[in-house]
C-alpha positions in Angstrom: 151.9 96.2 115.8 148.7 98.1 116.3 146.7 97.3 119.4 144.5 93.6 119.4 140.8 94.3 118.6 137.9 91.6 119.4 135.2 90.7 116.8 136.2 93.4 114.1 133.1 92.1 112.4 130.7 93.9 115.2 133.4 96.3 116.2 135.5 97.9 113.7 135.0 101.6 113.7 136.3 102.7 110.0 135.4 100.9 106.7 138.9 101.2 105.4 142.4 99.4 107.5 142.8 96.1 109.2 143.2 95.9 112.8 144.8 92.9 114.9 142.6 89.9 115.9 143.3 86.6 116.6 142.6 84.8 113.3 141.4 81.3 114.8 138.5 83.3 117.1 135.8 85.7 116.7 132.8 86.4 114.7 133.5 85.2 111.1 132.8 87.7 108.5 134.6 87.7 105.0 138.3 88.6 105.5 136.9 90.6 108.7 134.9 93.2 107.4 132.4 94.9 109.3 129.1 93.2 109.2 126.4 95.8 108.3 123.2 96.5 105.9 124.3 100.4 105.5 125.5 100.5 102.1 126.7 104.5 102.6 130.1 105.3 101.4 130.9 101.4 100.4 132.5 99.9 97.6 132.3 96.0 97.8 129.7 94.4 99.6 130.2 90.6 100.2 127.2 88.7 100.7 126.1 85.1 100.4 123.5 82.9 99.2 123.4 79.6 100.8 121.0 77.8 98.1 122.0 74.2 97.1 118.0 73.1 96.2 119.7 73.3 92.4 122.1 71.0 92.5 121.9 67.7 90.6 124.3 65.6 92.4 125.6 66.2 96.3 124.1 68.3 98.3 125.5 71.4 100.9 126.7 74.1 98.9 124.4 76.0 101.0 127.4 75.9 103.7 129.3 77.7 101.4 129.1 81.3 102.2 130.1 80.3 105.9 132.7 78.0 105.4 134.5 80.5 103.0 133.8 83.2 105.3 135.2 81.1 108.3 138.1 80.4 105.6 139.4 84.1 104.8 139.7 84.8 108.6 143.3 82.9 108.5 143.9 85.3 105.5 143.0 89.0 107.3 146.1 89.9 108.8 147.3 93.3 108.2 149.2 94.3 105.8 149.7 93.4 102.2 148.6 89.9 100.6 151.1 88.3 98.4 151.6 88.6 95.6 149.9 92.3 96.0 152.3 94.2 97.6 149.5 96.5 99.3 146.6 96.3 102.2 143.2 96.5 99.3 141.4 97.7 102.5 143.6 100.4 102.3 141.8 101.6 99.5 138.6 99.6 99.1 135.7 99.7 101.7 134.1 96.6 102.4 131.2 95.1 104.3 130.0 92.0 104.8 126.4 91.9 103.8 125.2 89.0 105.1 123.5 86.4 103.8 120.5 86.8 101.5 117.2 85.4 102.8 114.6 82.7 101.2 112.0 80.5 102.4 113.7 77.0 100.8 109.8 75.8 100.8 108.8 78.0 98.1 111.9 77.3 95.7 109.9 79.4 93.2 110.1 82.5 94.6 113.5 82.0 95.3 115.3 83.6 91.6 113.2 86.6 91.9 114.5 86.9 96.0 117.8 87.0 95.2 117.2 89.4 92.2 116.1 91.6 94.3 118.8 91.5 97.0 121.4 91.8 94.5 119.6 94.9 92.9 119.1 96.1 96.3 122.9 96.4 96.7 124.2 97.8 92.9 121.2 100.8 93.0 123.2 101.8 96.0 126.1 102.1 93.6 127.9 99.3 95.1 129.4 96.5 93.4 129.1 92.8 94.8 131.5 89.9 95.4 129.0 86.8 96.3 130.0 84.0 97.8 127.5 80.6 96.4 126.0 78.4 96.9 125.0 76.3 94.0 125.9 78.3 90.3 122.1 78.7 89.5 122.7 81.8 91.8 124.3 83.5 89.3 121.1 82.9 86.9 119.5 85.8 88.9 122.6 87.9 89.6 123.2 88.7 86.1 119.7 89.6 85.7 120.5 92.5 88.4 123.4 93.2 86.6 122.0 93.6 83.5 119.4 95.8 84.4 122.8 98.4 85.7 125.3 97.4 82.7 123.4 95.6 79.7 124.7 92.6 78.1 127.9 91.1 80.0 130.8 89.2 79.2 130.8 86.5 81.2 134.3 84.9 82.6 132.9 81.5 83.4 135.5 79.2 85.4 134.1 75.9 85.6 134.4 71.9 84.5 130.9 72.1 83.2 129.4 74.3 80.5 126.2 75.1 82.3 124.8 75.9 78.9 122.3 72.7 78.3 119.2 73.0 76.6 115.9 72.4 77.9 112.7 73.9 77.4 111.5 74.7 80.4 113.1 77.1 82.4 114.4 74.9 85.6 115.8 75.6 88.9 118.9 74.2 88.0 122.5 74.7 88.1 123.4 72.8 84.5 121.4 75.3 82.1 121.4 78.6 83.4 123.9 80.0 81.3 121.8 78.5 78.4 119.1 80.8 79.7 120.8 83.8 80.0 122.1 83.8 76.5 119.4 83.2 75.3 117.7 86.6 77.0 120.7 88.3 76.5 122.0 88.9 79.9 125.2 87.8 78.5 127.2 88.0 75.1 128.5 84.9 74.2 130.4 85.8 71.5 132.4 88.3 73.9 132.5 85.3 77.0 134.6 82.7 77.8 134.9 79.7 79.7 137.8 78.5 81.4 138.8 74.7 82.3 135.7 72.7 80.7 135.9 69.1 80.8 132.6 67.9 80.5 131.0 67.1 77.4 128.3 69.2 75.5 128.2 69.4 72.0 126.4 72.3 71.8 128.3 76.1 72.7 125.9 78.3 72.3 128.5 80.6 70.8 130.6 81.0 73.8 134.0 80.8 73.8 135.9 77.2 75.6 139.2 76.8 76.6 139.4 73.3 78.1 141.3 72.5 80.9 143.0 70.2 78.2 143.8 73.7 76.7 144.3 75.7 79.3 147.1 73.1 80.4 148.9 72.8 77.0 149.0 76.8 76.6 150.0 77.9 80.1 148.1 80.3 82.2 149.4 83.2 80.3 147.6 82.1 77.1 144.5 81.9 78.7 145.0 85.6 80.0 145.6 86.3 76.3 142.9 84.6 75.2 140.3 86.1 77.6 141.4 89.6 77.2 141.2 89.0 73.1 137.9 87.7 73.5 136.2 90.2 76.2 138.0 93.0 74.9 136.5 96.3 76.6 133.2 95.0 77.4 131.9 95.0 80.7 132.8 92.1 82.4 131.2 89.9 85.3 133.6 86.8 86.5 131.5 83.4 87.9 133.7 81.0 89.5 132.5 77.5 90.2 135.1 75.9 92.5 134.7 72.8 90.4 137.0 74.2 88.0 139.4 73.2 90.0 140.6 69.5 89.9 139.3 67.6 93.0 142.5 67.2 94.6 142.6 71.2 95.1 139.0 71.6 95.8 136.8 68.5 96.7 134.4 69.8 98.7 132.3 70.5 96.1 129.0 69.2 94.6 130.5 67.7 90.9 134.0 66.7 91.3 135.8 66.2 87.8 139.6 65.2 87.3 141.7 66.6 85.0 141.0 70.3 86.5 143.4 73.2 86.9 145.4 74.0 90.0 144.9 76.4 92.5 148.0 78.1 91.0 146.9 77.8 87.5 143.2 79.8 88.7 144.8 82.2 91.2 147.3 83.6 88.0 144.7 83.6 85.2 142.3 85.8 87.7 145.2 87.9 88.7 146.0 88.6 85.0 142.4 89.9 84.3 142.9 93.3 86.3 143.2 95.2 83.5 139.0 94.2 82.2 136.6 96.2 83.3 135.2 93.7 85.6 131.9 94.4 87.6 131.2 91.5 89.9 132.3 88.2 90.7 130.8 85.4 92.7 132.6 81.9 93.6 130.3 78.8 93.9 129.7 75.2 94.5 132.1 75.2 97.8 130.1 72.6 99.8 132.3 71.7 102.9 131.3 68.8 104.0 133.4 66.9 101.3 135.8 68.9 101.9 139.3 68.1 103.7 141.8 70.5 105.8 139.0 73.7 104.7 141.3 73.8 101.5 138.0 74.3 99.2 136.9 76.6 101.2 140.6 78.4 101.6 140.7 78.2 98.0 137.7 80.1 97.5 138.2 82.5 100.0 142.1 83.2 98.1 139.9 83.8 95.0 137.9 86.4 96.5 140.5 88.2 98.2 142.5 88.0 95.1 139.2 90.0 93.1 139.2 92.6 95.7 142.8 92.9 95.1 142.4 93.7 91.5 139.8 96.6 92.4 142.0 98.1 95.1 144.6 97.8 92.3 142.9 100.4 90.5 142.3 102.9 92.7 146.1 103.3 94.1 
């Protein structure tokens, strides 16, 4: 084994490789990558944005970013990550971001704030993975990404549709998907979303496989189904941790029952390499509900698992 390296996070000299730490010490960045704000020569920059002031039921998501980070640490040893028989950092350079920034006593500033971080990062020609967080976060992500791609698909894992009408245009993480169809960040026709089990009677055009669905058809239907669906559009994946029944994820704000396993997520997202997918963020992890870290190790799996399918495509 290659020689034992403190605090990668601070340390590591190369952007590329994993080096030897202990995975239960050091500073905590996502899957160990070097923290840094030098967006030279990177591909994927991880950042977070700890903002719960959205949510309409419990409270915390704004842990998220760190407890997933803390999370991936037990997942960065070197080598390949199953079922990927191949090291992404091999071929993928990382950083950790950091955080992005707001003054939670001005919650109106706070869309056009993380906007402008996230626009920050893709004019540099790098792409994001961002770790939530409440889902309204993803309200002003795809606005950044729109301005760089146009109208998205949008591959929306979730137990809620996020798509409720109201006309006023809240801070809040039940109708920003209604919002963003409606300015046409996103294409409905050409999005889906994955393991609903809330009601709404009103889709908005998007395409909903239930977790009812999603269950009676097998994981490789859903694959199907999305790829149908997004076709070769530009794609941006949202995952709300939620979409995962609580007894794989229940440190989260909105619990529901009846949601898919982390087996059942982990195989649809794996079977999406082929889209041309441009960002994904995972959401709602709030850790103090939360038992044995497995929300946040879940989430963590998720976005190690993106990465995976970008490194994929550059081997």
């Amino acid at each position: 084994m290659s020689e034992w390296t403190p605090d990668r996070a601070f340390t590591a000299e190369a952007l590329t490789g994993m080096g030897n730490e202990p995975t239960y010490a050091g500073a905590l960045s996502f899957m160990r990558r070097r923290y840094s704000r030098d967006l030279e020569g990177v591909d994927v920059a991880v950042s977070g944005v700890p903002l719960d002031l959205a949510t309409t039921n419990r409270p915390g998501a704004r842990f998220g970013p760190a407890g997933v980070r803390a999370a991936s640490a037990q997942l960065s040893w070197p080598g390949g990550y199953w079922p990927f028989d191949f090291d992404p950092f091999g071929y993928l350079k990382v950083i950790d971001y950091g955080d992005c920034a707001f003054d939670h006593g001005t919650p109106d500033k706070i869309p056009e704030i993380i906007e402008a971080h996230a626009t920050t990062i893709l004019d540099a020609g790098v792409s994001m993975l961002t770790l939530g967080g409440d889902h309204f976060i993803t309200y002003p992500l795809l606005r950044a990404h729109h301005a760089v791609h146009g109208p998205l698909s949008l591959i929306h894992f979730d137990a809620h549709s996020d798509t409720w009408r109201e006309d006023d245009k809240r801070i809040d993480h039940g109708s920003m998907f209604f919002h963003a169809a409606q300015e046409g960040l996103v294409a409905p026709e050409r999005s889906v979303q994955i393991g609903i089990r809330t009601g709404n009677h009103e889709t908005h055009g998007f395409n909903i496989l239930h977790a009812d669905w999603v269950h009676e058809n097998s994981a490789a239907a859903t694959i199907a189904e999305v790829k149908r669906v997004v076709g070769d559009r530009k794609a941006y994946v949202t995952f709300d941790i939620d979409c995962l029944d609580p007894s794989f994820a229940p440190g989260t704000g909105t619990p529901v029952c009846g949601g898919l396993s982390t087996h059942q997520a982990l195989a649809i997202l794996r079977g999406l390499g082929e889209l041309d997918l441009v960002a994904m963020d995972v959401v709602e992890v709030a850790p103090a509900y939360d038992s044995a870290d497995i929300t946040s190790l879940a989430a963590a799996t998720l976005g190690l698992h993106y990465l995976c399918l970008l490194a994929a495509k550059r081997r």
